[in-house]
Backbone as CSV, one residue per row, in Angstrom:
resi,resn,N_x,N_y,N_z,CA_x,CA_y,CA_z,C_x,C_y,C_z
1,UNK,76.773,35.585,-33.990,76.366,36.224,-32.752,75.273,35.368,-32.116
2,UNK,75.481,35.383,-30.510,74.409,34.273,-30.160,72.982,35.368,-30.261
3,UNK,71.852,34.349,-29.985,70.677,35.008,-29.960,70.546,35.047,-28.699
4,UNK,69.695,36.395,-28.248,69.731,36.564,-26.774,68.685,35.472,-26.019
5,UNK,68.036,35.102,-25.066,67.226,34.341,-24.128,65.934,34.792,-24.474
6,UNK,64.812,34.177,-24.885,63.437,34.340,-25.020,62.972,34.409,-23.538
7,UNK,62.466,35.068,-22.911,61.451,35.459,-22.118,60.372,34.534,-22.126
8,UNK,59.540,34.125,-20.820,58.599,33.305,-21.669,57.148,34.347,-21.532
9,UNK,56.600,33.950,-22.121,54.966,34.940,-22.340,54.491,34.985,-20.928
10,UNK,53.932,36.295,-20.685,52.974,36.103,-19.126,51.927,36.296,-19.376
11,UNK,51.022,35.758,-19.031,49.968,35.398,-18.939,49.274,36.721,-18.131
12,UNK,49.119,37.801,-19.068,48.852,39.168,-17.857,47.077,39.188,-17.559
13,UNK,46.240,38.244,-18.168,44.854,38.316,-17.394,44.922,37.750,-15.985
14,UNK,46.137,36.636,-15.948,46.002,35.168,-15.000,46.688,35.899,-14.065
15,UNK,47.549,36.715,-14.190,48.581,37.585,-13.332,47.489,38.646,-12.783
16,UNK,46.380,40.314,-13.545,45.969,40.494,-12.868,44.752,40.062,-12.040
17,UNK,43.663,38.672,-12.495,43.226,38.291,-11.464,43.713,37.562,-10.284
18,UNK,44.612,37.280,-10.186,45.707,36.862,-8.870,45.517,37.924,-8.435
19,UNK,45.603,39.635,-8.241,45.892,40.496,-7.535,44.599,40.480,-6.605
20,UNK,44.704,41.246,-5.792,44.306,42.135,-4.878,43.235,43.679,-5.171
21,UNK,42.535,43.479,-5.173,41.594,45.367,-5.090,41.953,46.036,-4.086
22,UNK,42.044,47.076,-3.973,42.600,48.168,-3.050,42.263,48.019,-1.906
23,UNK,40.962,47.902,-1.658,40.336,47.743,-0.688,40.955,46.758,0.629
24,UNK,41.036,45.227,-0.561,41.299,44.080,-0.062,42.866,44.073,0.453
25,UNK,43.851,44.590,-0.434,45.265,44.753,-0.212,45.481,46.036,1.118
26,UNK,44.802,46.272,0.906,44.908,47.336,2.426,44.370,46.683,3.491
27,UNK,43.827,46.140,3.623,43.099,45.362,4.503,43.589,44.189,5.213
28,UNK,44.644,43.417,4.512,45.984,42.597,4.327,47.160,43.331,4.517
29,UNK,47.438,44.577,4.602,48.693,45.057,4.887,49.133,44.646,6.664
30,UNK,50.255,45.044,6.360,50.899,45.195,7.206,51.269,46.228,8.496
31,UNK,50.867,47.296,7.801,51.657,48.580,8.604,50.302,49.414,8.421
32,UNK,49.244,49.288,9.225,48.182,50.578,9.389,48.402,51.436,9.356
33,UNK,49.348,51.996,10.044,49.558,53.589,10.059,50.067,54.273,8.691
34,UNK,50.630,52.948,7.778,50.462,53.380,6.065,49.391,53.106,5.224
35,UNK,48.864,52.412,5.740,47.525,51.531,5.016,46.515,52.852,5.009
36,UNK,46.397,53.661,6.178,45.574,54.381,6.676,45.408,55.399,5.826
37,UNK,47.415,55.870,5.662,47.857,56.625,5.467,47.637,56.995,3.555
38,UNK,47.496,56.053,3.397,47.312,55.515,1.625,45.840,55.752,1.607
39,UNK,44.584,55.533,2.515,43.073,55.492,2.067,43.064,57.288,2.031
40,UNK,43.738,57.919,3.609,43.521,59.326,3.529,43.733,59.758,2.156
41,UNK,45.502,60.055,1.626,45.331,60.090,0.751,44.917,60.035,-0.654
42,UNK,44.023,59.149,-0.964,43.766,58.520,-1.664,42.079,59.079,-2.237
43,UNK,41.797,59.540,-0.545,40.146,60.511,-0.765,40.658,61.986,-0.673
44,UNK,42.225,62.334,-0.443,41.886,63.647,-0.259,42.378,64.496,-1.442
45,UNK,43.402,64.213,-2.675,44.113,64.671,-3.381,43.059,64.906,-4.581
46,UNK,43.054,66.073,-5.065,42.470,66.680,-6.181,43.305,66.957,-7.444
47,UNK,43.256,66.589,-8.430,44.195,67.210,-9.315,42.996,68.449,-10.519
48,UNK,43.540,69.638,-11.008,42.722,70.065,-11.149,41.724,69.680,-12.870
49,UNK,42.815,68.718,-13.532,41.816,67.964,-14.478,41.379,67.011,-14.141
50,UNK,40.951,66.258,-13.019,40.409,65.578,-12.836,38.793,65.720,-12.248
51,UNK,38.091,64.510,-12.560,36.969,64.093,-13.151,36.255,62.781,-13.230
52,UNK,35.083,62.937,-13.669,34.599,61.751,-14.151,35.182,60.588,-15.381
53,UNK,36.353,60.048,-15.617,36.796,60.022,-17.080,35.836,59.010,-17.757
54,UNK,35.360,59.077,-18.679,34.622,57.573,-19.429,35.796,57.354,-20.532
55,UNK,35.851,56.015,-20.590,37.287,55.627,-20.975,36.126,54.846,-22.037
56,UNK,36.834,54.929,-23.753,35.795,53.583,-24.386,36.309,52.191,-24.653
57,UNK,37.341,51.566,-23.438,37.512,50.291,-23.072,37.759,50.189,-21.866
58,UNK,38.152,49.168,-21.570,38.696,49.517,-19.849,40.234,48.918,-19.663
59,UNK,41.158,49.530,-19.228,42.233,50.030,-19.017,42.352,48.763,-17.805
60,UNK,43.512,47.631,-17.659,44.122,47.341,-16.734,45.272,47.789,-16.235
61,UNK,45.340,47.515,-14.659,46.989,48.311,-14.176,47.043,46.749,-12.938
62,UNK,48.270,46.125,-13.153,48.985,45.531,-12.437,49.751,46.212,-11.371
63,UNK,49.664,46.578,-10.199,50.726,46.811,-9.589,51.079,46.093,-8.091
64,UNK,52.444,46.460,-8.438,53.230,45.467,-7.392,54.020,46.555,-6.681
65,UNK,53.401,46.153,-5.686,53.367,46.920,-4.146,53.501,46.524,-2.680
66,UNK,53.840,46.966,-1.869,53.755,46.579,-0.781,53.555,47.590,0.139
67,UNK,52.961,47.736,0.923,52.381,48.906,1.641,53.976,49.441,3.138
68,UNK,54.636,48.575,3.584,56.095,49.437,4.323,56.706,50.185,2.930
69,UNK,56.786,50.056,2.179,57.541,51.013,1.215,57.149,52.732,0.617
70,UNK,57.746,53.509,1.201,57.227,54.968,1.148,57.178,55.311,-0.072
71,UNK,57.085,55.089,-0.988,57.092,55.430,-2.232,56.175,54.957,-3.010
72,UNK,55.872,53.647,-2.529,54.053,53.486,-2.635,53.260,54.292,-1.927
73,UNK,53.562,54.201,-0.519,52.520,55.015,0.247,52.285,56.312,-0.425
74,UNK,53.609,56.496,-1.054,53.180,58.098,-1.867,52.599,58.102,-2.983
75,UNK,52.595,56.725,-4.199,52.432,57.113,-5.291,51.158,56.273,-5.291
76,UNK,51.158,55.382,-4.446,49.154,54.037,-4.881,48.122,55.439,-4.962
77,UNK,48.010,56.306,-3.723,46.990,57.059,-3.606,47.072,57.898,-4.701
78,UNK,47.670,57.896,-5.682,47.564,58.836,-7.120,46.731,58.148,-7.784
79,UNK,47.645,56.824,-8.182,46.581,55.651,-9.352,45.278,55.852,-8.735
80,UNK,45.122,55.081,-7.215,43.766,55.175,-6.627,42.884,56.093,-6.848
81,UNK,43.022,57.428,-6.474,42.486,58.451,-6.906,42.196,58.980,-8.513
82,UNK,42.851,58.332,-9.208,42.683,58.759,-10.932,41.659,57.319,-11.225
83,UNK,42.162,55.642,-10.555,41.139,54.802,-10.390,39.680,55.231,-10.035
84,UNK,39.677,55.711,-8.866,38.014,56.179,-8.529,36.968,57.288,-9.283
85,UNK,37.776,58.054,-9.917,37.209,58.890,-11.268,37.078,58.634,-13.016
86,UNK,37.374,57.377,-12.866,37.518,56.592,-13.905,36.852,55.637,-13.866
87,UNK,35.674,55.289,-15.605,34.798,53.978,-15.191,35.386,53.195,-15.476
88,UNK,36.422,53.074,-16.298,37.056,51.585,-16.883,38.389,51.777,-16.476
89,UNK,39.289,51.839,-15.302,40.033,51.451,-15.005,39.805,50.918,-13.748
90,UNK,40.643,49.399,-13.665,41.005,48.352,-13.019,42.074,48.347,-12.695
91,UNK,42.302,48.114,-11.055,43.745,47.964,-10.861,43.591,46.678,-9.790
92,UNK,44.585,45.953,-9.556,45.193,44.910,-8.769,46.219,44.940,-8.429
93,UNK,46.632,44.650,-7.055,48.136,44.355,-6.352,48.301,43.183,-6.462
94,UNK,49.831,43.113,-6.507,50.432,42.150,-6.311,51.609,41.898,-5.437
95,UNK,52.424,40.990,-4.971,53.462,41.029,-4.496,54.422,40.871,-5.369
96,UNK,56.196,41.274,-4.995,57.135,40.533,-4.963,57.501,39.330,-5.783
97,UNK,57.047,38.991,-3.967,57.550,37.025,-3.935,56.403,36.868,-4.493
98,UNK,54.890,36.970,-4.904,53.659,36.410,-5.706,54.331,36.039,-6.941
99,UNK,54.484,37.370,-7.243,55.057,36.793,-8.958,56.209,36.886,-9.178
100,UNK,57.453,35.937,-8.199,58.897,36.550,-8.792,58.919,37.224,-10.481
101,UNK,58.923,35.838,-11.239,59.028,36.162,-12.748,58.641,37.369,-13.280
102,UNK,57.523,37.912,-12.678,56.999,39.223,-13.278,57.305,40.118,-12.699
103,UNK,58.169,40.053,-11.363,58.528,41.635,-11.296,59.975,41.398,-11.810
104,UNK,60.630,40.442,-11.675,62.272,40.409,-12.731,61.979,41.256,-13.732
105,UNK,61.335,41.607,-14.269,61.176,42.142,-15.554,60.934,43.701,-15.428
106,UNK,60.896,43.986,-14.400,60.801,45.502,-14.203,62.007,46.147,-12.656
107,UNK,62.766,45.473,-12.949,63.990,46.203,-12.023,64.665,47.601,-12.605
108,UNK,64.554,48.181,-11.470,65.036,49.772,-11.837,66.735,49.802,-11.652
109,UNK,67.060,49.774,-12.677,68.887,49.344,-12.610,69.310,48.681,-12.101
110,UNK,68.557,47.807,-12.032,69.001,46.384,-11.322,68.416,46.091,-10.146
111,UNK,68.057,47.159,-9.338,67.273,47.299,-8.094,65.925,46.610,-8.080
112,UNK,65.540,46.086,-6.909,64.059,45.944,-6.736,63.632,47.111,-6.099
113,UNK,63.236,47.884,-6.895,62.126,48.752,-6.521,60.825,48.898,-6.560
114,UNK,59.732,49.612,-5.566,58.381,49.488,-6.055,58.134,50.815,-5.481
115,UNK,56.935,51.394,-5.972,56.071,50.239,-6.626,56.100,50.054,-7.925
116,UNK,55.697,49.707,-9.059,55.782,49.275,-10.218,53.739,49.087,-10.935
117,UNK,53.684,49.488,-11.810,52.367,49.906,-12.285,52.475,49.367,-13.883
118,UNK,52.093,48.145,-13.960,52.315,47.828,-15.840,50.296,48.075,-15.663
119,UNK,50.852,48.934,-17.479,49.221,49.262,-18.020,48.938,48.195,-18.801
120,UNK,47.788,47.835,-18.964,47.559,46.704,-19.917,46.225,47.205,-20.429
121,UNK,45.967,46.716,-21.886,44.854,47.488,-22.460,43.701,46.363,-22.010
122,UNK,42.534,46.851,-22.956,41.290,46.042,-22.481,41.753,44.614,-23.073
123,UNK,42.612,43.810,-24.045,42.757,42.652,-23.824,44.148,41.703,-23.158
124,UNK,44.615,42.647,-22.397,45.454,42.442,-21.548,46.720,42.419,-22.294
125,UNK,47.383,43.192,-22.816,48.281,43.274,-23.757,49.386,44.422,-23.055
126,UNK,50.576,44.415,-22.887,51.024,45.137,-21.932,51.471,46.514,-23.272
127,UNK,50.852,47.546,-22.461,51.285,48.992,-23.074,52.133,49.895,-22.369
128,UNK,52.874,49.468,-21.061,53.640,50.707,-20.546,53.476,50.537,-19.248
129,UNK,54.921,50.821,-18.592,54.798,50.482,-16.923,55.818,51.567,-16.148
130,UNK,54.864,51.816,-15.188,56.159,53.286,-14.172,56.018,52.856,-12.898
131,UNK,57.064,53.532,-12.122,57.652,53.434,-11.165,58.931,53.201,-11.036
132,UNK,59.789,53.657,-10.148,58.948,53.504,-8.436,58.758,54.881,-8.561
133,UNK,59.344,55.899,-8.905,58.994,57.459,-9.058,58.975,58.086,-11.031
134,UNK,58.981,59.269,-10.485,58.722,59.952,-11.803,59.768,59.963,-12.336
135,UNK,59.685,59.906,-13.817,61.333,59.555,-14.910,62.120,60.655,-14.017
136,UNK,61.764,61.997,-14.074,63.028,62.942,-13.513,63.853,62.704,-12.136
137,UNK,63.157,62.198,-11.639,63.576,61.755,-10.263,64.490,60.607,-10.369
138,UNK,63.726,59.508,-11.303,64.943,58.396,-11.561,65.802,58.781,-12.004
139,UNK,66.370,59.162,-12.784,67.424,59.613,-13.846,68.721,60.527,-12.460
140,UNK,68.197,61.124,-11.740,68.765,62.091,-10.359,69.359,60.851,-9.746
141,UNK,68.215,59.630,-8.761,69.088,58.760,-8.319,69.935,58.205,-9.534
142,UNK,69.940,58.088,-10.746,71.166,57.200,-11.858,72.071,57.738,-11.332
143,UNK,71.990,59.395,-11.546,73.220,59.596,-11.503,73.818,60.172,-10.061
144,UNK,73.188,60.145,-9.055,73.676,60.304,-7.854,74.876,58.810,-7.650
145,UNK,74.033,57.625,-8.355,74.712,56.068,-8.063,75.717,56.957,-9.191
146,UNK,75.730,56.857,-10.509,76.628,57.357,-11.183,78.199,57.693,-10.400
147,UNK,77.659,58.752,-9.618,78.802,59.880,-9.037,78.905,59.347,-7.701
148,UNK,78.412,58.563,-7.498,79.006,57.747,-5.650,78.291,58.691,-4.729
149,UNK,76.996,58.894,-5.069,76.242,59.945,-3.443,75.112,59.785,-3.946
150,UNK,73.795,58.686,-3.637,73.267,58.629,-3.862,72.217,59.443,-2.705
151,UNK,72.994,59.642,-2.082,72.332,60.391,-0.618,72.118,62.051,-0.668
152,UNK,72.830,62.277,-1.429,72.648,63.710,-2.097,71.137,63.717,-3.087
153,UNK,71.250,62.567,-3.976,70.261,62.516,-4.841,69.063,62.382,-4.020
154,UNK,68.963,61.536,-3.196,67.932,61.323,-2.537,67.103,62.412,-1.471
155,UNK,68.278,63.222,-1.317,67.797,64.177,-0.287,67.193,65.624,-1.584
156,UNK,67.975,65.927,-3.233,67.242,66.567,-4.058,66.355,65.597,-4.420
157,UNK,65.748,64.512,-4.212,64.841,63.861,-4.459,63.520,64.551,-3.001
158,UNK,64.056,64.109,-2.398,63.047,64.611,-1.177,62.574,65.659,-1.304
159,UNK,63.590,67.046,-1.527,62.649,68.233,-2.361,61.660,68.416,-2.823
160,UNK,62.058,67.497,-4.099,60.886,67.449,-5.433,59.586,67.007,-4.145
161,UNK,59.729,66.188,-4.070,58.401,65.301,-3.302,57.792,66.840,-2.704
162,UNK,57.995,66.996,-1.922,58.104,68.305,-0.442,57.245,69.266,-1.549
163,UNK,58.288,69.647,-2.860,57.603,70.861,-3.529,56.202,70.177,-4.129
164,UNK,56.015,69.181,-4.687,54.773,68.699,-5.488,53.832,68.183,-4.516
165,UNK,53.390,68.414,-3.447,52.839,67.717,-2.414,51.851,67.035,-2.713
166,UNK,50.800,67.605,-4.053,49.908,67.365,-4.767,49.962,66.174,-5.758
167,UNK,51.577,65.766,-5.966,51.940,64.936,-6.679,51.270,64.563,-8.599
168,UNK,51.330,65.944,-8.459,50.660,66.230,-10.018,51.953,65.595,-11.277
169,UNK,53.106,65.482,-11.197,54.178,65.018,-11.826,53.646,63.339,-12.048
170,UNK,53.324,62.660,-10.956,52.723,61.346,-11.042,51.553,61.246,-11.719
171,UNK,50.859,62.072,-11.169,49.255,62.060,-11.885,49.641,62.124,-13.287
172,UNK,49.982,62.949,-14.084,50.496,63.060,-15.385,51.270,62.076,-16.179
173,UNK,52.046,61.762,-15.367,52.752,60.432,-16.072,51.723,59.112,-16.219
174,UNK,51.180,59.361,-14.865,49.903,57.679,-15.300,48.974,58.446,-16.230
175,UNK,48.670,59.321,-16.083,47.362,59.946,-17.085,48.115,59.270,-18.883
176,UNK,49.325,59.388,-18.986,49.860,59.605,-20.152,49.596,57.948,-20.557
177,UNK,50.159,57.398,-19.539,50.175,55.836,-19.824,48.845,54.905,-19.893
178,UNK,47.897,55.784,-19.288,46.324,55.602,-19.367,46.204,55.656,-20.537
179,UNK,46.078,56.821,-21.104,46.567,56.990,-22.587,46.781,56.431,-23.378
180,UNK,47.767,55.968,-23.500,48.712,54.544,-24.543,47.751,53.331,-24.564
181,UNK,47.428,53.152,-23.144,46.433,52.147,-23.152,45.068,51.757,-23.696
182,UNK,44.995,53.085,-23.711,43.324,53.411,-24.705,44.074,53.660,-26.464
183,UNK,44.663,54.066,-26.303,45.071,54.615,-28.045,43.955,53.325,-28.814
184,UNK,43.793,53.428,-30.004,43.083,52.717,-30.955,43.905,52.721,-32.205
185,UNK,44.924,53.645,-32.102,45.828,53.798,-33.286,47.406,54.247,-33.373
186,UNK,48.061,54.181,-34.073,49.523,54.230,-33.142,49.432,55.827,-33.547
């Protein structure tokens, strides 16, 4: 049996200082009226465990984003907001085309989708990456593509969104992967 293709190592410190701070990547966007739309959000969403967190390392998050894509605009202002209540998490954008190689590695069934969020612990070691939405939601578009109507899926996708406005389903999933990232033990 052949052996499959080695991957080559990424270099995930060199990758997230290449990124962008929130600040700066908004500032560089493209589309204000999402850029805008991402800071509102971003100061106005409360989740009700959230807090001050003291984390006892600090937590990196890579993400690759682009601000025309609605599904960032919906999901950055979550990280952001769990970012700003948190002392040791770090996040950076990236593009695309910045790092072909590194987003190949996170296609959602083949798709380029974003945004995309790899956790990396305090020595940059990759522990876990989500997006472009929440597992339940992906699994709906699978099988909408599955069954030939992905437009059905997308529109019970739109629901979900509509009902969680608070987007607590996201918050939870990064909280979890925050998580993994801190663990000290398996």
């Amino acid at each position: 049996m052949p052996r499959p293709p080695i991957l080559p190592v990424i270099d995930w410190e060199n990758v997230f200082n290449s990124g962008k701070t929130f600040a700066d990547w908004l500032a560089a966007g493209e589309s204000r009226e999402n850029c805008d739309a991402m800071e509102l959000a971003r100061n106005t969403l409360r989740f009700d465990t959230q807090g001050t967190w003291v984390f006892p390392r600090p937590v990196h998050v890579v993400a690759i984003a682009e601000d025309w894509c609605g599904d960032v605009v919906r999901h950055v202002p979550v990280l952001e907001a769990i970012a700003a209540g948190a002392d040791k998490l770090h996040v950076r954008y990236i593009s695309r085309e910045q790092w072909p190689d590194v987003f190949a590695r996170f296609l959602t069934n083949g798709g380029e989708a974003i945004p995309k969020f790899i956790f990396l612990n305090d020595t940059f070691v990759e522990c876990g990456n989500w997006g472009p939405m929440p597992e339940p939601y992906k699994t709906l578009i699978a099988r909408g593509k599955a069954c030939g109507d992905v437009a059905a899926a997308r529109k019970k996708v739109a629901g979900f969104y509509e009902a969680d406005a608070n987007r607590r389903m996201v918050f939870e999933e990064l909280l979890h992967l925050i998580d993994v990232a801190l663990t000290c033990e398996p």
